[in-house]
Residue, then its C-alpha position, 0 to 999 in steps of 0.5 A: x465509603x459508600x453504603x453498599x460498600x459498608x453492608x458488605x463489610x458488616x455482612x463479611x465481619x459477621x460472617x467470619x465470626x460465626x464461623x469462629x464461632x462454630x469452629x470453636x463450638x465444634x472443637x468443644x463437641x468434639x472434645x466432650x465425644x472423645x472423652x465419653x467414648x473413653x469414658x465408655x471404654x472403661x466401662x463394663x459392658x452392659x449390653x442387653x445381650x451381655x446381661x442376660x446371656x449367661x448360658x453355654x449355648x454358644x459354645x455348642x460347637x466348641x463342645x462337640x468337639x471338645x466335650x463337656x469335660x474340656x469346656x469346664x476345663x478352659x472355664x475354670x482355666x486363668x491365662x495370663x497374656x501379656x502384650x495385646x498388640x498384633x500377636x496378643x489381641x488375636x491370642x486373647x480373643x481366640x482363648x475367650x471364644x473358645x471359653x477361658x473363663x478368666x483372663x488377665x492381660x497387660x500392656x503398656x501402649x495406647x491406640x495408635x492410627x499405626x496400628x490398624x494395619x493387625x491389631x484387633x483393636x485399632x480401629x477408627x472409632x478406637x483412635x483419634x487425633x486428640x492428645x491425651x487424656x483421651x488417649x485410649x489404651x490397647x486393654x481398655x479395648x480389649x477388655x470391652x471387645x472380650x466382654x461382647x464375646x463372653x459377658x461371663x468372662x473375668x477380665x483383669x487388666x493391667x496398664x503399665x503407664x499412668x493414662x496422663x503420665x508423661x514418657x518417664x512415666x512410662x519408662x519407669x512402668x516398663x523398667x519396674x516390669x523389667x525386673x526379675x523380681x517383678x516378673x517372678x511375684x506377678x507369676x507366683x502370685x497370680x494362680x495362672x494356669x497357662x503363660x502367653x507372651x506376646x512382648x516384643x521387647x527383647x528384656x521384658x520376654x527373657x524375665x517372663x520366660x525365666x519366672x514361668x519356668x521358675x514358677x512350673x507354670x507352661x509358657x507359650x512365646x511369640x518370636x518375630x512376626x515382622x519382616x514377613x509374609x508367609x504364614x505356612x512357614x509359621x511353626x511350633x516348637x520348643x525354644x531349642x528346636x526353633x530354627x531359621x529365625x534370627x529373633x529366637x537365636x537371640x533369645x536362645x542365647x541370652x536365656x542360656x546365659x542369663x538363666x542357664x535356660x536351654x529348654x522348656x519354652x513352647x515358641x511360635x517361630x517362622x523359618x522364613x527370613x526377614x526382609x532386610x529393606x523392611x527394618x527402620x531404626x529408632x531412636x531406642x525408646x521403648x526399649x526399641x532400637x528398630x522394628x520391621x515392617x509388618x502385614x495385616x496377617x501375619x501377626x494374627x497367624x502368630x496369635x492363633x498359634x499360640x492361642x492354640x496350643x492353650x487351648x489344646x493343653x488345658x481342654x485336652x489337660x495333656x501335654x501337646x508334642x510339638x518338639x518336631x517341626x514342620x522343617x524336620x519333619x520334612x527333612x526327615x521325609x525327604x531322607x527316608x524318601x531318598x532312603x527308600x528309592x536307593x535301597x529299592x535301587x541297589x535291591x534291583x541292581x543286586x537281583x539283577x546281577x543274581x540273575x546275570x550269575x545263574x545264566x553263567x554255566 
């Protein structure tokens, strides 16, 4: 073998393990960033702004509106969100902008890259290809990200799976909150002045709106966001007024016989019909037998919905009417449009035929 031949060889051999080598180092680096960034996300934010901004001033343009009287009525308010996916995330940071002093929100899911399509807290810094324990929960996000809006705020929150457990560990978390027992002490026990349930698991919701009103404690529902793209046919309604969604038919009849519930429930509803060809089906974990497809907006439309009438009961301390929907209302226009035009009509047609009998001799 020649000479040359062989310092080729030795060149490539030493090559090919330096890149070994910087392959490995890089994986471990990358490792220690993925753990600090969840080690970060667990903290408290102690941001310089969060440590010393303490003041109301930026709340200036809630308080022209609201007044002094409603910004201490939302800073001593307690609302309970559960669920911070798409509808809940934008639920909860608009409650904490418009000065909720405390908060408690619970979820079972962690940072999925599926997500960032309408999650406030899917973004690329906030997932990542590595498996768990770096594996970074929707509340752990969520409680950094309203903590940067509001340092004064007090955040409980609650995870309903183990950060290293496995699948039944979850699903024993998530059966244990199935429980009506459960619901109804979580409830009871936890001084809440308003209930938003954003839970897209049919069970968990009907035990959750069964406690709240068991509890006297106002409750405001998200019904199905998914399959559509309208938000002008996004509404407000009591569950008994809701219409045109197949999700909160559903529900309506399953709170009817389980609980004997016809009414009582504030839901957020959209009278636009689901796309069929946007649903897939799953394999029923989760308690998830399929889901539709969803658009960036929509979910947002849903949370601001609901964010809104809280805001508006507790500011307000009144009970907002919203029994009416868009739909009647519009129904009940057209009518007395109609109505009108026909009375205007026969009044003229009887006029008329007054006149023909005065000419008669």
């Amino acid at each position: 073998m020649s000479t040359v031949l062989q310092h080729q060889l030795q060149v490539g051999a030493s090559l090919t393990l330096g890149a070994i080598s910087l392959y490995y180092i890089y994986k471990r680096l990358a490792s220690h960033v993925a753990d600090d960034r969840v080690h970060h996300l667990n903290k408290t934010v102690k941001s310089d702004i969060g440590s010393t901004d303490t003041s109301d001033a930026w709340l200036e343009r809630a308080k022209l509106l609201i007044g002094d009287s409603g910004i201490q009525n939302l800073k001593d308010a307690h609302v309970l969100v559960v669920g911070m996916g798409g509808v809940g995330s934008f639920a909860a940071e608009f409650l904490v902008r418009a000065g909720v002093g405390k908060l408690t929100i619970i979820d079972g899911d962690d940072v999925d890259p599926t997500n960032r399509n309408r999650q406030l807290c899917a973004l690329v810094s906030t997932h990542h290809k590595y498996k768990a324990p770096a594996l970074i929960s929707h509340v752990d996000v969520m409680k950094e990200r309203l903590l940067d809006v509001n340092p004064a705020v007090k955040i409980e929150g609650t995870i309903l799976t183990a950060r290293k457990g496995s699948r039944s560990d979850l699903q024993a978390a998530l059966a244990k909150f199935l429980e009506c027992e459960e619901c109804l002490t979580l409830i009871e026990s936890g001084g809440f002045d308003y209930v938003v349930d954003c839970i897209d698991s049919l069970q968990p919701k009907l035990h959750l709106m069964h406690a709240a009103l068991k509890s006297c404690v106002p409750i405001v529902s998200s019904m199905g966001a998914g399959g559509k793209v309208d938000p002008s046919k996004v509404d407000l309604a009591d569950i008994s007024k809701t219409d045109m969604d197949p999700f909160a038919k559903f529900i309506r009849k399953r709170l009817r016989r389980q609980f004997g519930i016809l009414s009582g429930v504030a839901c957020v509803f959209s009278t636009e019909k689901p796309d069929p060809n946007s649903i897939k089906v799953t394999d029923g974990s989760r308690y998830k037998k399929s889901y539709y497809g969803t658009i960036s907006y929509l979910p947002a439309v849903f949370g601001i919905h609901a964010a809104s009438l809280v805001i508006r009961e507790l500011g307000y301390k009144k009970k907002i009417v919203y029994t009416k929907t868009k739909r009647h209302l519009l129904k009940q226009g057209r009518s007395a449009a109609y109505n009108s035009d026909f009375l205007t009509r026969q009044r003229g047609e009887q006029e008329g035929e007054q006149d023909d009998d005065e000419d008669e001799p």
